[in-house]
C-alpha positions in Angstrom: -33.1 -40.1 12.3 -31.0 -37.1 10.9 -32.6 -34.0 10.1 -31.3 -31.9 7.0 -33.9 -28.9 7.0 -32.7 -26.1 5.2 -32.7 -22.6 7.3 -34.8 -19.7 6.5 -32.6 -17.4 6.9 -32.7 -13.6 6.3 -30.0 -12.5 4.0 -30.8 -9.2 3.7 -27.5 -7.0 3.8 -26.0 -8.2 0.1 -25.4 -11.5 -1.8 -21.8 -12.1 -2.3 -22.1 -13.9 -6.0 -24.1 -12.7 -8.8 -24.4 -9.3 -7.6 -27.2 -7.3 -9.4 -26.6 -4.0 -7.9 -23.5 -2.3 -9.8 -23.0 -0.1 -6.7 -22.7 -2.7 -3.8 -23.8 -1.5 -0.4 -24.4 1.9 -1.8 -27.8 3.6 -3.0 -26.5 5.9 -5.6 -23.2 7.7 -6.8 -22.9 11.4 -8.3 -20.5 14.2 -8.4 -21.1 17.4 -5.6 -20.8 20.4 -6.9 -20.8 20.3 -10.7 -16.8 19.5 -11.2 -15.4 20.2 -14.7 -14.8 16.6 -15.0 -17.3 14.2 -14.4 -16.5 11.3 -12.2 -17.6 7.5 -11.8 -18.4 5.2 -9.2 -18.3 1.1 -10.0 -18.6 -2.1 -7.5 -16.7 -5.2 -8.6 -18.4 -8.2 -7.0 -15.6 -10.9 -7.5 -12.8 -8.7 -5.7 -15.3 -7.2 -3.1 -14.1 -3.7 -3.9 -14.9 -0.7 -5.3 -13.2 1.6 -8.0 -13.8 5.9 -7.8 -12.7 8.2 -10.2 -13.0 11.9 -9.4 -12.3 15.4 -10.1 -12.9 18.7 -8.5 -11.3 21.8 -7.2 -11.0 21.2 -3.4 -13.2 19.8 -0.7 -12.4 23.1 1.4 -13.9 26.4 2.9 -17.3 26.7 1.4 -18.1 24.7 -1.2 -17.2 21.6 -2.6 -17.0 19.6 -5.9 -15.6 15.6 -6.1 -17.1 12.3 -6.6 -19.9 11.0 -4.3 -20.3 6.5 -3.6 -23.5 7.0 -0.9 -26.3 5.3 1.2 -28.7 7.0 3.4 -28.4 6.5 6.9 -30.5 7.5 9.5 -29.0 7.4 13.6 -25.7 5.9 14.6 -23.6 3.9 12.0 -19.9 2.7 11.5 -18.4 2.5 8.3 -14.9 1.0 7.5 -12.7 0.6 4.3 -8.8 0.1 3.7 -8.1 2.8 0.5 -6.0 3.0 -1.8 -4.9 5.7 -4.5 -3.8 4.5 -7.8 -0.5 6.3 -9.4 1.1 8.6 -7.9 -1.5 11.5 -8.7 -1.2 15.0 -9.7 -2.0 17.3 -6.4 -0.5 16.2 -2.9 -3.7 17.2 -1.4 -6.0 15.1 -3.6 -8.4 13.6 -1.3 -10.3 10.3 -0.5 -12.0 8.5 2.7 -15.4 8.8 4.2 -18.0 11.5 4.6 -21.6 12.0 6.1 -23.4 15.4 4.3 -26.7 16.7 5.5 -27.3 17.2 1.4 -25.8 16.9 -1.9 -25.7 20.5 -2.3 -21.9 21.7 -2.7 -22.2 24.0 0.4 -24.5 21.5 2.5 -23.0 20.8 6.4 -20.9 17.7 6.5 -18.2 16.2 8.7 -15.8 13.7 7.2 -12.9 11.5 8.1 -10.0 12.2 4.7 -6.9 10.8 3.7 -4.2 13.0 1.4 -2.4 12.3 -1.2 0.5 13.8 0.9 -0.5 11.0 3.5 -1.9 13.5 6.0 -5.5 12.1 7.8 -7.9 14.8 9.3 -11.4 15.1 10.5 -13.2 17.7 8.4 -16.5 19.4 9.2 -19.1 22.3 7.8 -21.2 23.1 10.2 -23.4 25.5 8.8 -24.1 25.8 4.8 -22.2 28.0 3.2 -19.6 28.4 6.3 -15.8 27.7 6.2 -14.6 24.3 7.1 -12.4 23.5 9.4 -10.7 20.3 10.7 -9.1 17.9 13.2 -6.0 16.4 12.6 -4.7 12.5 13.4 -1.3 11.7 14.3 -0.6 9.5 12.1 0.2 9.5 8.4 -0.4 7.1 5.2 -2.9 5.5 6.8 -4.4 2.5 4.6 -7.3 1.5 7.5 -10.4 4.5 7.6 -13.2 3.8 9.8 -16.0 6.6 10.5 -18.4 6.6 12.9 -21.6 8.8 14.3 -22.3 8.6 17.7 -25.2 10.5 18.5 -23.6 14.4 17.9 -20.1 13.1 18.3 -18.2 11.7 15.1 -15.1 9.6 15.5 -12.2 9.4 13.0 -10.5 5.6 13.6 -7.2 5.1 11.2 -4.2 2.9 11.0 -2.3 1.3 9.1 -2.7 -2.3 7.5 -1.8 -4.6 11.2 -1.6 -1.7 13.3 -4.9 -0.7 16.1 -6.3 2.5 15.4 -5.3 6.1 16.5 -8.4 7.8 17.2 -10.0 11.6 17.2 -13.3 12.8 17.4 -15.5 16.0 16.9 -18.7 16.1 19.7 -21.6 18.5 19.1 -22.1 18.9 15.4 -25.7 19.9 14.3 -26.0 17.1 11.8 -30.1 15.6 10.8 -30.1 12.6 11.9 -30.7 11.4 8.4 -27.6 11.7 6.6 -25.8 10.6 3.1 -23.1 8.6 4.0 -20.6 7.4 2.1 -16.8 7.2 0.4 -15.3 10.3 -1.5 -12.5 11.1 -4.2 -11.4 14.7 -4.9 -8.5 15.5 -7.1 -8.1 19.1 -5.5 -7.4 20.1 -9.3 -10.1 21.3 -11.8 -8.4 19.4 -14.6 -7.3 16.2 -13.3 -8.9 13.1 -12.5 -8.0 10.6 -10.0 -8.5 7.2 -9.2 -9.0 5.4 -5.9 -9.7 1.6 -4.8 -11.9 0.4 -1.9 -11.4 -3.0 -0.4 -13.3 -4.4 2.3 -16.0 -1.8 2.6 -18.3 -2.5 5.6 -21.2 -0.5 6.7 -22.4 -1.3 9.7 -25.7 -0.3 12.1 -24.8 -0.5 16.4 -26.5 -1.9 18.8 -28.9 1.1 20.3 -27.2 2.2 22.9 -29.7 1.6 25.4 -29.9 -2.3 24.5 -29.9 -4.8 26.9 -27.2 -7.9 26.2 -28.5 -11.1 26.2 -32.4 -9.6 25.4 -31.7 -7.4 22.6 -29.8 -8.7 19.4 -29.1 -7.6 15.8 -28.1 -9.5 12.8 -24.6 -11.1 11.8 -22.2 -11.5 8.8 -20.3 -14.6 8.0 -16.6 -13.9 7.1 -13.4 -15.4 6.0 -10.4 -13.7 6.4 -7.2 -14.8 4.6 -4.2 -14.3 6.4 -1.2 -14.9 3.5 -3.3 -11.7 1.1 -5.1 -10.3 3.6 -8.1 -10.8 1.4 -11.8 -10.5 3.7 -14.4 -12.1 2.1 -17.9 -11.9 3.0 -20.2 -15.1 2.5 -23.8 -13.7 3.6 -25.9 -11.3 6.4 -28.5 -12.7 8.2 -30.7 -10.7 10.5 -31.5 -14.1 12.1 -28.1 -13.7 14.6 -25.8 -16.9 14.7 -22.4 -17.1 16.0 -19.1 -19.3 16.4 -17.9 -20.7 13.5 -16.1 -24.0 13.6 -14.5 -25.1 10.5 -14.8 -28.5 9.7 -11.6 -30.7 9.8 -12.3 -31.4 5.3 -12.3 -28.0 4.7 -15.8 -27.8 3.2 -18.1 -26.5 5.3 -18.4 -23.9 8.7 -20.7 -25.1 11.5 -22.0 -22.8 13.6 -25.3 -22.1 16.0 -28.3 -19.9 15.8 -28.3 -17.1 18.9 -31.3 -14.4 19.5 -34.6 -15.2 20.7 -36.2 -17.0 17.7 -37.7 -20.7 17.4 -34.6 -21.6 16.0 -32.3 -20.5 18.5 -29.7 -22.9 20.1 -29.6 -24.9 16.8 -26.5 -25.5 15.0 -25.8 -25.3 11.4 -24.0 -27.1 8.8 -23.1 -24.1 5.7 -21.3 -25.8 3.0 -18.8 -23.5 1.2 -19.0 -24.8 -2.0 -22.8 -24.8 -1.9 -23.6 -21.8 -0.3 -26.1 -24.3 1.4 -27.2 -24.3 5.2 -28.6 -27.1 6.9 -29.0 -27.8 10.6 -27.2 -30.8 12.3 -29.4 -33.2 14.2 -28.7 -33.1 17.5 -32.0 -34.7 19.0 -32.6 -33.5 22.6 -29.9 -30.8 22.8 -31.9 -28.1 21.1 -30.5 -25.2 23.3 -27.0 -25.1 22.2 -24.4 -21.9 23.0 -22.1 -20.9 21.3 -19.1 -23.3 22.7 -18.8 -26.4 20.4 -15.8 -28.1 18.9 -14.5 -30.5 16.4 -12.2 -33.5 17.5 -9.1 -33.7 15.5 -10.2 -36.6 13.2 -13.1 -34.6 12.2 -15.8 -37.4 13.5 -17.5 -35.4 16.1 -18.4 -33.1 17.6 -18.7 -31.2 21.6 -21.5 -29.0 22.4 -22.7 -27.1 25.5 -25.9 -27.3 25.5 -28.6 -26.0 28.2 -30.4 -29.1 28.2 -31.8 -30.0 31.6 -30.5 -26.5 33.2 -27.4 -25.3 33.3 -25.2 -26.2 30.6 -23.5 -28.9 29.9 -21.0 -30.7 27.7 -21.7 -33.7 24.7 -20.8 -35.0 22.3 -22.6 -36.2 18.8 -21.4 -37.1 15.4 -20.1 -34.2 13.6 -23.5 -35.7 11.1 -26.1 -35.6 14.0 -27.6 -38.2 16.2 -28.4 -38.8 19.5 -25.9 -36.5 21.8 -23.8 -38.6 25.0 -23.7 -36.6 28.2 -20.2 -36.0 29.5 -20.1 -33.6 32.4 -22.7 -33.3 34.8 -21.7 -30.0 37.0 -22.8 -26.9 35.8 -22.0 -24.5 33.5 -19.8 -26.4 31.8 -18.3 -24.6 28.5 -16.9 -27.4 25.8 -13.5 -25.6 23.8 -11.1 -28.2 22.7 -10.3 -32.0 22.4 -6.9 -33.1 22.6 -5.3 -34.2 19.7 -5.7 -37.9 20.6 -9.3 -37.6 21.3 -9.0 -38.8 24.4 -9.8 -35.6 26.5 -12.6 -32.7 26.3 -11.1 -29.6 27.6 -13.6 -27.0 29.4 -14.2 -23.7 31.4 -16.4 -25.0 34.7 -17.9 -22.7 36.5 -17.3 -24.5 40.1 -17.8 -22.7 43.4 -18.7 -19.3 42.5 -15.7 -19.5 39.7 -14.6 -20.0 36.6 -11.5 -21.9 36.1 -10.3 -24.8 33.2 -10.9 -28.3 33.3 -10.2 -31.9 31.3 -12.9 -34.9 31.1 -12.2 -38.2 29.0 -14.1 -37.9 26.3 -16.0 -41.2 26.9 -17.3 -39.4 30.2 -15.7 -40.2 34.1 -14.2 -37.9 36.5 -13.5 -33.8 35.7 -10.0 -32.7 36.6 -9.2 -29.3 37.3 -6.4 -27.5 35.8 -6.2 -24.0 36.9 -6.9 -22.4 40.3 -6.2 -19.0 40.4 -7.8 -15.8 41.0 -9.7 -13.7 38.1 -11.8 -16.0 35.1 -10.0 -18.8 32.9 -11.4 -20.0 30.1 -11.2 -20.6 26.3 -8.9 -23.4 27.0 -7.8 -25.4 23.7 -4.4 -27.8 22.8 -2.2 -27.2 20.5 -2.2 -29.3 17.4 0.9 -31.9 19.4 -0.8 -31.7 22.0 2.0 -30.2 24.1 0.0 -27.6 25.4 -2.9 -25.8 26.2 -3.7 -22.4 25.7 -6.5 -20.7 27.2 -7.1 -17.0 28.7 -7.0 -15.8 32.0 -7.7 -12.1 34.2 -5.7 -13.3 36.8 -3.3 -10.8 36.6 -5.8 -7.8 35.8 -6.2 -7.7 32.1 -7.5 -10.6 30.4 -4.5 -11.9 28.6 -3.1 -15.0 26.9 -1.7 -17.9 28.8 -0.5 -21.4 28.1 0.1 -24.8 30.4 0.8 -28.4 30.4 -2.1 -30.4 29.4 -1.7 -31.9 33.1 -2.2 -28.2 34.5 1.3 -27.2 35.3 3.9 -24.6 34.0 1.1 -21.6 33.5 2.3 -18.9 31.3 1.5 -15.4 30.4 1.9 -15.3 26.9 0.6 -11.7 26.0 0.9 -8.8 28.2 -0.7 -5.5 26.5 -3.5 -3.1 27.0 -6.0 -5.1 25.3 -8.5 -7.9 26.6 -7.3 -10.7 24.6 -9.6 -14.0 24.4 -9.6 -17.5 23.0 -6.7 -18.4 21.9 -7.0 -20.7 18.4 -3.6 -22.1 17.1 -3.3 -23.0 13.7 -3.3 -26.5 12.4 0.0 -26.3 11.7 1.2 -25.0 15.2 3.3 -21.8 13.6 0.4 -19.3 14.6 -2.0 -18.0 17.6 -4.9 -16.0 16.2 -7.2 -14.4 19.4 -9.9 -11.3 19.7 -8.9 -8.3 21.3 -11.6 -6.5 23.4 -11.0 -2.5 23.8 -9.2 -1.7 27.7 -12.2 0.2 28.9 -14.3 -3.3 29.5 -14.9 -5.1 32.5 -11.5 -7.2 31.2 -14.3 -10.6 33.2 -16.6 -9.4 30.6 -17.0 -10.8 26.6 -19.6 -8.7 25.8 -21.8 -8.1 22.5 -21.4 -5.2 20.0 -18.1 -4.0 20.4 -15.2 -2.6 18.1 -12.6 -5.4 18.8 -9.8 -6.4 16.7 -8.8 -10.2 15.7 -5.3 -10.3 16.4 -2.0 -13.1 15.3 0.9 -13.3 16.6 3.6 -16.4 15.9 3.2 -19.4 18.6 7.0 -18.7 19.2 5.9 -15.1 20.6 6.4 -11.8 19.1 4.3 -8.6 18.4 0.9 -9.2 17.7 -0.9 -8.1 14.0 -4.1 -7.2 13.7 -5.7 -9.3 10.7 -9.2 -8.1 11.1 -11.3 -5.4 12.6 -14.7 -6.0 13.7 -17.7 -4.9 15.4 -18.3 -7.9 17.0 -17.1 -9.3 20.3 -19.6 -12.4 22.2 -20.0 -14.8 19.7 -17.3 -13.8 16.7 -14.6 -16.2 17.5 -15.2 -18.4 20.5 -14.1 -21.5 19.2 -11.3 -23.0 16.8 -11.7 -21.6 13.7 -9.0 -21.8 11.1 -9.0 -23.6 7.6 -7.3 -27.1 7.6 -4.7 -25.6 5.5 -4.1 -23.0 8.5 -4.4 -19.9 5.3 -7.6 -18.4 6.4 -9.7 -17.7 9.8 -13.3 -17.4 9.8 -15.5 -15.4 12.3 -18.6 -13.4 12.5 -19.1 -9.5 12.9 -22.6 -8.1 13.7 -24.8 -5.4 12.3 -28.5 -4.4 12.4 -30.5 -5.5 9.8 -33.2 -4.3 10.8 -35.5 -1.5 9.6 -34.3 2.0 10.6 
């Protein structure tokens, strides 16, 4: 019997179509400070940006006057944006980027994260009404990638330019309430000129509380597709209902992906068609407690889950429609990632012996082989489109980094080498590209933790530098499994944020 039940999910952040609200994300615009020139604010639903115009003498020592896009926002936050002026502008200094003010008063306390006309990026801050501002300067210049975020009394300014991870400062101690208008800015540091400024791929995002416990505690998620030949991120819905891993189906027309958290509902998965908008869950009888490791074969038929049915979990397989799921492995955990292109294998991470290493299974079920043995955790492990090799990633040699072997296990090699903690490996369908999350250097690198600012990361499969496509608070459960388009032109993957009430 299939099941097509339609999910009640929360989608509470924004709609992406039909958008009512002609400021976005935001609560309300206005100008600061009475400038001579009033500005404007407007939100443009089909590009998923937002245009500022502004005027105003100088955001500078004790007062200030430009244009004002804010939400209220009480506690810990993290807001992004990749800006843009538009002309080349009057005054070197004009002014846009992101600021959180106490008040809309011209002299209130504030500390903001600014880019310059002249391409200079600072960290500004007020920290009394009425007093001089001062500032913080980045090392970097004509930056295109702002993020701003509140950490308790510290504020951190992230920039970087489009593909490149982010050069960082921070200011700790300031006296802000913590209920705060938050939002983006434009100041034309000219009484009698007006500027203009673009916003793409605005994100405001709520943390994790920073004393919550992974695995017990969860917040919401947001469905993205990220297209890699414009660099175009779109954003198909929020749920406060967390879900995570999205496959995309072998057709192109929909995502499938399962329901995490603590709900009823959890260990589903999900059919969302794109063309739709529709989500319905997959039938797959008995496995009801599935993770967030499942996988399309190559011919699009069906489909591998790990499921915790019975224990510990292990791997079957079910129509890529629902029905009644065949057991494959029986050790446990067992973590489904791949099929090779032939169909005739499921490859896995096993945890075997106190460790974690990859393994292949025929598909129809039989005898596990084991193809790495080494010290540190191995998983992720997927084939390339040929079916030449398989990538997977590996701590083995103290970072978690890239590597790739021969479907029969032999020829391991290191593929990236950086900083990073670089996880699951996807290749394209066309074979030219590796796209992979990249975990910050500070984490356990055997860890793939929740709520973190990561980065999603490409590099060609021939080796090179890698680019960052996307940047994301996200981490467990944004891209564990194969998720690029058929036509290998977009990637999608989930970020998180808490939809909850503050």
């Amino acid at each position: 019997m299939k099941i097509a039940i339609l999910i009640a999910m929360s989608l509470s952040l924004f709609s992406v179509s039909g958008q009512d609200n002609t400021l976005g994300q935001f609560d309300s615009s206005c100008d600061v400070g009475s400038p001579k020139i009033s500005g404007s604010s407007s939100y443009y639903p089909a590009a998923g940006t937002y245009t500022m115009t502004g005027s105003g003498a100088n955001m500078w020592s004790t007062n200030d006057q430009f244009q004002f896009l804010w939400k209220k926002l009480n506690g810990d936050f993290i807001v992004r944006a990749r800006v843009e002026f538009v002309g080349q502008g009057v005054e070197p200094h004009r002014k846009i980027g992101w600021m959180a003010r106490s008040s809309l008063d011209s002299n209130a306390t504030y500390v903001d994260a600014v880019e310059h006309g002249v391409g200079l990026t600072a960290l500004q801050y007020r920290l009394a009404p009425g007093s001089n501002t001062d500032e913080v300067i980045l090392p970097v210049t004509n930056a295109d990638i702002i993020q701003f975020e509140r950490r308790g009394a510290d504020f951190i300014f992230s920039a970087a330019h489009s593909g490149e991870t982010f050069i960082r400062t921070n200011f700790s101690d300031a006296a802000l309430p913590a209920d705060l208008f938050v939002g983006l800015f434009i100041c034309a540091h000219n009484p009698d000129v007006k500027e203009t400024a673009i916003f793409h791929d605005v994100q405001i995002i709520r943390p994790a509380r920073a004393d919550f416990v992974p695995y017990r505690d969860y917040i919401g998620s947001v469905l993205h597709i990220f297209d890699i030949e414009n660099g175009k991120l779109e954003t198909l819905f929020a749920s406060a209902q967390p879900f995570e891993a999205p496959n995309w189906t072998r057709d192109g027309s929909a995502l499938i992906y399962n329901i995490s958290g603590r709900s009823g509902d959890w260990g589903r998965l999900v059919r969302y068609d794109l063309a739709t908008k529709q989500q319905t869950i997959i039938n797959t009888d008995f496995c009801n407690r599935n993770n967030n490791d499942h996988v399309i074969a190559f011919d699009g038929k069906a489909l591998a889950i790990s499921s915790q049915h019975g224990g510990g979990s292990c791997i079957f397989t079910v129509p890529l429609t629902g029905g009644v799921p065949k057991q494959i492995t029986t050790a446990t955990p067992s973590y489904a990632h791949g099929w090779s292109p032939d169909g005739k294998f499921i490859v896995f991470t096993g945890g075997r012996n106190n460790k974690f290493d990859v393994y292949k299974i025929p598909a129809a079920g039989g005898e596990e082989i084991q193809l790495t043995d080494s010290n540190g955790l191995n998983d992720g492990p997927e084939y390339t489109p040929d079916g030449k090799y398989i990538y997977f990633n590996s701590s083995r040699t103290g970072k978690m980094q890239i590597w790739r072997m021969n479907p029969d296990g032999s020829a391991q090699q290191q593929i990236t080498d950086d900083e990073y903690n670089n996880w699951f490996p996807h290749i394209s369908p066309d074979g030219k590209w590796i796209v992979f999350i990249s975990f910050p250097p500070d984490i356990d690198p055997e860890s793939h933790p929740y709520y973190k600012e990561c980065y999603i990361r490409l590099m060609p499969i021939v080796g090179g530098t890698p680019k960052v496509v996307a940047y994301i608070y996200g981490g467990q459960g944004s891209m564990n499994v194969p998720s690029w388009s058929p036509d290998s032109k977009k990637i999608a993957f989930v970020s998180n944020t808490d939809l909850g009430p503050q």
